[in-house]
C-alpha positions as CSV (number, residue, x, y, z in Angstrom):
1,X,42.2,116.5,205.3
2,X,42.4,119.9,206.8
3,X,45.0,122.7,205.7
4,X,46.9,123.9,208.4
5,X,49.1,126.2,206.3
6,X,47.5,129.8,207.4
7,X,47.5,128.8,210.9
8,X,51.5,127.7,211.0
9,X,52.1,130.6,208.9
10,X,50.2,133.3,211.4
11,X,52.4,131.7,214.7
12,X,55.4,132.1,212.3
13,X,54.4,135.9,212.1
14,X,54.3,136.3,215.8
15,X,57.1,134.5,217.0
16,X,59.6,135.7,214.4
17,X,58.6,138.3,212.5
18,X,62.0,139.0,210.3
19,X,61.4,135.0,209.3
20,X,58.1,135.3,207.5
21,X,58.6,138.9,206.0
22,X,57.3,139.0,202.4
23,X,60.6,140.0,199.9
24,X,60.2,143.6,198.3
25,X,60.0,143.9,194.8
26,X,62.3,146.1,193.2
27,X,61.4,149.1,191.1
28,X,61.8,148.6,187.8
29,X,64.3,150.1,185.6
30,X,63.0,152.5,183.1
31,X,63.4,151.8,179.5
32,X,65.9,154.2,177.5
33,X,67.3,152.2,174.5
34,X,70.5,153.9,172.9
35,X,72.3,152.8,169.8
36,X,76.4,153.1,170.2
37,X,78.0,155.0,167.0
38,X,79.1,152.5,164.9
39,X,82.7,152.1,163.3
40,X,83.7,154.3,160.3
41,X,83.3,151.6,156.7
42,X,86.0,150.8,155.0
43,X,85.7,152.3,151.9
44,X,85.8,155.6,154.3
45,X,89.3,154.8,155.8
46,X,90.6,153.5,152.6
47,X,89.1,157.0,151.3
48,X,91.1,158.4,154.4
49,X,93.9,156.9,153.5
50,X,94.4,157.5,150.2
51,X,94.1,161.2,150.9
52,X,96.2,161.9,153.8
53,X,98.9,159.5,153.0
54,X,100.5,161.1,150.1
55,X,100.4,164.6,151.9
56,X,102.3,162.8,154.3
57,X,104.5,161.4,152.0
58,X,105.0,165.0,150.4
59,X,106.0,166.4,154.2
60,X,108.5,164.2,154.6
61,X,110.0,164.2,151.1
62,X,110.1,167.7,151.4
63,X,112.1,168.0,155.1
64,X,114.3,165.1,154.2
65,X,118.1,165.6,154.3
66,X,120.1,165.4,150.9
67,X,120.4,162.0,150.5
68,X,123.7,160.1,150.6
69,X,126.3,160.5,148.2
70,X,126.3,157.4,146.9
71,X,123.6,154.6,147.4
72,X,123.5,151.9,150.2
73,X,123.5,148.4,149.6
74,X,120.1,147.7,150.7
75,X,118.9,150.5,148.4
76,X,120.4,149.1,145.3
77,X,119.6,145.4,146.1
78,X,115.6,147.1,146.6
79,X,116.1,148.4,142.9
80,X,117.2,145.1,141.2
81,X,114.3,143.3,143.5
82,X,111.6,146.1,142.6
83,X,111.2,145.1,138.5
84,X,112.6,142.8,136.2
85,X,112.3,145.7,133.0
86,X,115.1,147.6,134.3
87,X,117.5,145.5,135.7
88,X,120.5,145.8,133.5
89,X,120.3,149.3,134.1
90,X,120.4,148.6,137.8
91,X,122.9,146.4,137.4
92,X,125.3,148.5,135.9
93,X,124.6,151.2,138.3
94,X,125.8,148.9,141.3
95,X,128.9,147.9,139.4
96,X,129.8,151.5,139.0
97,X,129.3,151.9,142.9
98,X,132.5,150.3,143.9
99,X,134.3,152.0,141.2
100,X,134.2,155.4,141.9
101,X,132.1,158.2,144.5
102,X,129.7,160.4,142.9
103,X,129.7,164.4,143.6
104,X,127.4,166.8,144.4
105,X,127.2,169.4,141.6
106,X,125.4,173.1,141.5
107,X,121.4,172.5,141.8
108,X,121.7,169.6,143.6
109,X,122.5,167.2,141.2
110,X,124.6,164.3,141.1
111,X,127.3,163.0,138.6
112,X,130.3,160.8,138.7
113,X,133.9,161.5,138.3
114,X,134.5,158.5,135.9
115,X,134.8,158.5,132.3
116,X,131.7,157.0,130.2
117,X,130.5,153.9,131.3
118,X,128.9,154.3,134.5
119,X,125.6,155.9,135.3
120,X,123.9,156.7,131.8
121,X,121.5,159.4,131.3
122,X,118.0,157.7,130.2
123,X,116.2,159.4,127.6
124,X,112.8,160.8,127.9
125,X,110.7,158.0,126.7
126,X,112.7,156.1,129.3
127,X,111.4,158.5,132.4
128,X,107.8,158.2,130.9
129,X,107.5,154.6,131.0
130,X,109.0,154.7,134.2
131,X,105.8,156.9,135.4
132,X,103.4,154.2,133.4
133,X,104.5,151.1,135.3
134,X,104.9,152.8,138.9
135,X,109.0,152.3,138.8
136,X,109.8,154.7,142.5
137,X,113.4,153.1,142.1
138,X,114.4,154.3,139.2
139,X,112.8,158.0,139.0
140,X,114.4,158.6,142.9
141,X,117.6,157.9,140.8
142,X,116.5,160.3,138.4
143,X,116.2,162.9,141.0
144,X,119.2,162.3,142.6
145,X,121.8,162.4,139.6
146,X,119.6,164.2,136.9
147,X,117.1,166.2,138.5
148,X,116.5,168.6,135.0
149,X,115.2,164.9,133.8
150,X,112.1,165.3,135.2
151,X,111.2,168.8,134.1
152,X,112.4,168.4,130.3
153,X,109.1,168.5,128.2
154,X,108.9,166.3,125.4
155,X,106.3,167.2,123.0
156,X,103.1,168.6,124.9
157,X,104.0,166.9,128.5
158,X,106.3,166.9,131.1
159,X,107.0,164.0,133.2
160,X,104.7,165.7,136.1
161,X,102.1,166.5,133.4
162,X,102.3,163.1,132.0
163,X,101.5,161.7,135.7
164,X,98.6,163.7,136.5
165,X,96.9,162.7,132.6
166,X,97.1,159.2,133.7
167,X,94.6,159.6,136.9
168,X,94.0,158.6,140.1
169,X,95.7,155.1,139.9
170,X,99.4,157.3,139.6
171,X,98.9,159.8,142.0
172,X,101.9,158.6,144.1
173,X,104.3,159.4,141.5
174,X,102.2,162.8,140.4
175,X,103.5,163.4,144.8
176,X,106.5,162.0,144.3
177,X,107.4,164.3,141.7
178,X,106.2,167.2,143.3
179,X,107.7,166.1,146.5
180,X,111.1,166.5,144.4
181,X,110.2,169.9,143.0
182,X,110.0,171.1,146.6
183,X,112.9,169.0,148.3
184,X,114.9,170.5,145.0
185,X,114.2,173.7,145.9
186,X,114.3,173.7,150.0
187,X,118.4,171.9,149.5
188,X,119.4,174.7,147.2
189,X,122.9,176.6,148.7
190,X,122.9,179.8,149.1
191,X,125.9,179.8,146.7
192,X,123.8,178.3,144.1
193,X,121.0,180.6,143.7
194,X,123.3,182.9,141.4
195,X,124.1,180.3,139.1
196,X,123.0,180.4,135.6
197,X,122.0,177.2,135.9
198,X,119.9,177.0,138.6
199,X,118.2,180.1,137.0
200,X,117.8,177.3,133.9
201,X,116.2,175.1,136.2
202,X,114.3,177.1,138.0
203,X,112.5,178.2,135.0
204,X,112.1,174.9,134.0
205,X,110.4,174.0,137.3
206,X,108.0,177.2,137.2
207,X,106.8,176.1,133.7
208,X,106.0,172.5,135.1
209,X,104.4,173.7,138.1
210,X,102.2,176.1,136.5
211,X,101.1,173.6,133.8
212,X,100.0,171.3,136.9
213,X,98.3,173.8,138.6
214,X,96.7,174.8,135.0
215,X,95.6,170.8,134.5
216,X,93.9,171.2,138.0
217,X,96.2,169.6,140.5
218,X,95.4,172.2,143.3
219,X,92.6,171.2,143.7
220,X,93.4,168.3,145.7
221,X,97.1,169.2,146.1
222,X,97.6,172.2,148.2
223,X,101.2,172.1,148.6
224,X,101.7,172.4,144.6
225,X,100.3,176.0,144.8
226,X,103.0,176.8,147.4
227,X,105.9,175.2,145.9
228,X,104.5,177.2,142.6
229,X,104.9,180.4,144.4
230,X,108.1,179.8,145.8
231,X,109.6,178.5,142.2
232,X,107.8,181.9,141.0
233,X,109.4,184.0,143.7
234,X,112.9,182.7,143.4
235,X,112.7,182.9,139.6
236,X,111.9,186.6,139.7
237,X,114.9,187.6,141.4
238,X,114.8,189.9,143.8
239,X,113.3,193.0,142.2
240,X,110.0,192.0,143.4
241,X,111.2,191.2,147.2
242,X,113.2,194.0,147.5
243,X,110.0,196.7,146.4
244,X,107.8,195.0,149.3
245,X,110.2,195.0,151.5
246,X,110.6,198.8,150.9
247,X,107.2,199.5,151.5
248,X,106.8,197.0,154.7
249,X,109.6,199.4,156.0
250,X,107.4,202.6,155.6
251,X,104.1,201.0,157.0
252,X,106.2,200.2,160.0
253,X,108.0,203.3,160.4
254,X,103.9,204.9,160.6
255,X,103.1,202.6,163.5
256,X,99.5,201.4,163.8
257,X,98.2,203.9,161.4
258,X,100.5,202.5,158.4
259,X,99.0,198.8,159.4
260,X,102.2,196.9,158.0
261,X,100.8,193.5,158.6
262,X,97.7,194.5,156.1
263,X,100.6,195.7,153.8
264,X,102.6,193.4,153.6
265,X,99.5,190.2,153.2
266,X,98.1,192.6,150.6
267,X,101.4,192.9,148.4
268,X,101.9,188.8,148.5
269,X,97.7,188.4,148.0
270,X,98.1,190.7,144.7
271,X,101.2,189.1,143.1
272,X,99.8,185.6,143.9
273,X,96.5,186.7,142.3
274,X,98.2,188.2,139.1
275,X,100.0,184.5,138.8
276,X,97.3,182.0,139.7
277,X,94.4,183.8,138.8
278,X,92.4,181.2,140.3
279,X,90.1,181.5,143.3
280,X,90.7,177.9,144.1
281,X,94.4,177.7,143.9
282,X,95.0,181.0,145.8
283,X,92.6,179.6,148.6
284,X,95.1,176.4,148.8
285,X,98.0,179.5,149.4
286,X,96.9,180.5,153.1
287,X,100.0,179.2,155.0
288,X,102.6,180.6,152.1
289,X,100.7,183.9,152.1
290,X,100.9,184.3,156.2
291,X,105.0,183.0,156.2
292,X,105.5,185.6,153.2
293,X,103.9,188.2,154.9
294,X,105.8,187.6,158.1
295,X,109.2,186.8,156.3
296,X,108.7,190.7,154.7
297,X,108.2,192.2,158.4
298,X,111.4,190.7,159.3
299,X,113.0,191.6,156.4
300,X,111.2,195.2,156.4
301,X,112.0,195.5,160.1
302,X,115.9,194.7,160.1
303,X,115.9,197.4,156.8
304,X,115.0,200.2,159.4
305,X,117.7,199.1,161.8
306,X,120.8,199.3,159.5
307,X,120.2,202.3,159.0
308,X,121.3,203.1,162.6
309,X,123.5,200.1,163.4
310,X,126.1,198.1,161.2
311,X,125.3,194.8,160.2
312,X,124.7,191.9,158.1
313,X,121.8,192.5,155.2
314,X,119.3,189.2,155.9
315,X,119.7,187.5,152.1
316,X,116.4,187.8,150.1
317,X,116.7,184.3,148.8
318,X,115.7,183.2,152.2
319,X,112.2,184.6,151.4
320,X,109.2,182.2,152.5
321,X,111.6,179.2,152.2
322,X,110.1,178.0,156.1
323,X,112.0,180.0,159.1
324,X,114.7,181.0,157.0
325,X,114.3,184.8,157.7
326,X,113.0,184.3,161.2
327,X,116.6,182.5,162.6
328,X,118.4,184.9,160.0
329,X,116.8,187.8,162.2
330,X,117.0,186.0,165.3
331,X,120.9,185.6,164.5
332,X,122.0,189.4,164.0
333,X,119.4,190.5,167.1
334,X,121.5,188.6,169.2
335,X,124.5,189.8,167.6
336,X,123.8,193.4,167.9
337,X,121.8,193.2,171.4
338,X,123.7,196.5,173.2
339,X,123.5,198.4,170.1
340,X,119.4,198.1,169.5
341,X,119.1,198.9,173.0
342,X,120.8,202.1,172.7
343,X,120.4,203.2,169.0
344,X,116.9,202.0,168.0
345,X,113.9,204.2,168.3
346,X,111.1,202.8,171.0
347,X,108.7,201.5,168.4
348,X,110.9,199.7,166.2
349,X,112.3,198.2,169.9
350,X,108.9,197.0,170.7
351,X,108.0,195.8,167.4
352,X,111.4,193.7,167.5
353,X,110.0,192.1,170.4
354,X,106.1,191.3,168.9
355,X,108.0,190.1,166.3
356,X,110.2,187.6,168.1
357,X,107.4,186.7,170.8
358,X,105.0,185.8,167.9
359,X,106.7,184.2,165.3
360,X,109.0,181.7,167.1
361,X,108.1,178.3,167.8
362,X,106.2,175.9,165.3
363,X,103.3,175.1,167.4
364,X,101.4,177.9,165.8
365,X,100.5,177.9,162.1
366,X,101.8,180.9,160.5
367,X,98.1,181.6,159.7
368,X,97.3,182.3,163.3
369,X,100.8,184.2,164.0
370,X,99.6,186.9,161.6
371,X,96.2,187.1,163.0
372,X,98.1,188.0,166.0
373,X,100.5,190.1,164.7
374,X,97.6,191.7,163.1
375,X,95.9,192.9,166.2
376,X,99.3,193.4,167.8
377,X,101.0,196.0,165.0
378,X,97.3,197.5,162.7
379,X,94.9,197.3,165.2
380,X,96.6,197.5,169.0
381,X,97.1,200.8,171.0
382,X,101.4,200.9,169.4
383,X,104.0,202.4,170.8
């Protein structure tokens, strides 16, 4: 048998050529192996979370509005539900509730206009086992009717000291205690400052917040340092304020040469180094360092002004308590626009207006606002 397959596949080639073409191999990819990042563990977001949480718990405790006068039903219903320990103290507290409305005392306190048998004032051992077993319900009602409660020390601890010596496993109430301290402070009325009380309390608070920062809580805390400086400040008076603010004036009065800005971060640097003492701690002080230092150009600033114009002193117990000072300027600027124009020197005009441009707005941290203001008003060409 003869094979006939060349010679059909040769007339195939001639009389269609497209029909017998061969099929071109393809080129063949070249290897490059890559290996996608893989996903974060979960020990690292639990690790994650455990840190950023309770910072962000601490924010928001510390921006939240005064809380309502009296609690909500849910609220109370949450406390009898939370633990069975304290229930007939709960229960006696929502009893009272329909009886009569708390009010708001001086510090931010609450009490209740009712003779003896409503809300009864726990005793210390009482707030320390409420730290030990993790009861939120009950030392929130602490802070809201008996805030001095939680910074009463009973033998060598306070309740915030007491926290921290247990460890890692109660460092939601060491920040909810903290969180307090701060909220505490940021709701005081300006009527209230005064107050022989809140004087009381506020050296009460100082004494607890430099006993945490002494047991190493700024270490992983940053916001204790702060709210340690601003207890500190407040609790001075305003001796301390009023000196800084005197010489912010003169290093603004020189121009660039006095280099106010520099002034001004050095005089808050120094007193926060005379307190702390700690390189760690004061390191953890960066954003209340840059808002004191711009909060004492404002105030140093406006100071220059009334001596040419009549108008409102900016209060010094707004000092580094957020924007406080900034909106206070802001206010009486406005108020007093025609005037500036026509009594102010140039230079303080123009360093009115760095001073606006830069510091409003919350985009910016106040770190970076005094960088700028740095290379504005010390190292810029000035006016």
């Amino acid at each position: 048998m003869v094979n006939n397959a060349p010679t059909i596949l040769s007339i195939v080639d001639r009389l269609s050529p497209d029909f017998g073409q061969k099929p071109v191999a393809r080129a063949r990819v070249s290897s490059d192996p890559c290996l996608p990042a893989r996903l974060p563990t979960t020990g690292f977001l639990q690790r994650e979370a455990e840190q950023n949480a309770p910072r962000a718990v601490l924010r928001q405790l510390r921006r939240s509005p005064t809380p309502p006068l009296s609690p909500t039903t849910a609220e109370l219903h949450d406390a009898m539900d939370d633990t069975s320990s304290n229930l007939g103290r709960r229960d006696s507290v929502s009893s009272s509730t329909g009886q009569s409305s708390p009010r708001l005392t001086s510090a931010g306190t609450f009490a209740r206009s009712q003779p003896s048998g409503g809300w009864k004032e726990p005793q210390p051992f009482e707030v320390f086992r409420a730290i030990e077993r993790k009861d939120i319900m009950f030392l929130m009602e602490v802070r809201d009717r008996g805030f001095p409660l939680l910074l009463r020390k009973t033998g060598d601890a306070t309740p915030l000291l007491h926290a921290m010596r247990i460890g890692q496993s109660h460092r939601d109430v060491t920040i909810l205690l903290l969180g307090a301290f701060s909220r505490w402070i940021n709701h005081l009325e300006d009527s209230e400052i005064g107050l022989p009380k809140t004087r009381v309390t506020l050296k009460a608070l100082r004494t607890n917040l430099k006993l945490a920062i002494d047991y190493g809580l700024h270490k992983s805390q940053s916001d204790l340092v702060a709210s340690f400086m601003q207890t500190l400040v407040m609790s001075e008076g305003e001796k301390w304020i009023r000196a800084q603010v005197s010489m912010a004036s003169l290093a603004l009065r020189s121009g660039n040469v006095g280099k106010p800005v520099s002034t001004a971060e050095a005089a808050v640097r120094k007193f926060a180094t005379k307190e702390l003492s700690k390189a760690d701690a004061i390191a953890a002080l960066e954003d209340y360092v840059a808002n004191a230092t711009a909060d004492l150009l404002l105030l140093g600033a406006w100071s220059i002004a009334l001596e040419s114009i009549e108008g409102e002193q900016i209060p010094f117990y707004y000092f580094a308590r957020d924007d406080r000072v900034f909106k206070a300027f802001m206010d009486r600027v406005n108020a007093n626009q025609a005037t500036i124009r026509r009594t102010l020197s140039r230079r303080l005009k123009w360093q009115f207006r760095v001073l606006q441009n830069v510091l409003e707005g919350r985009s910016t941290t106040y770190r970076r606002k005094v960088e700028i203001l740095i290379e504005e008003l010390d190292e810029g060409d000035g006016v």
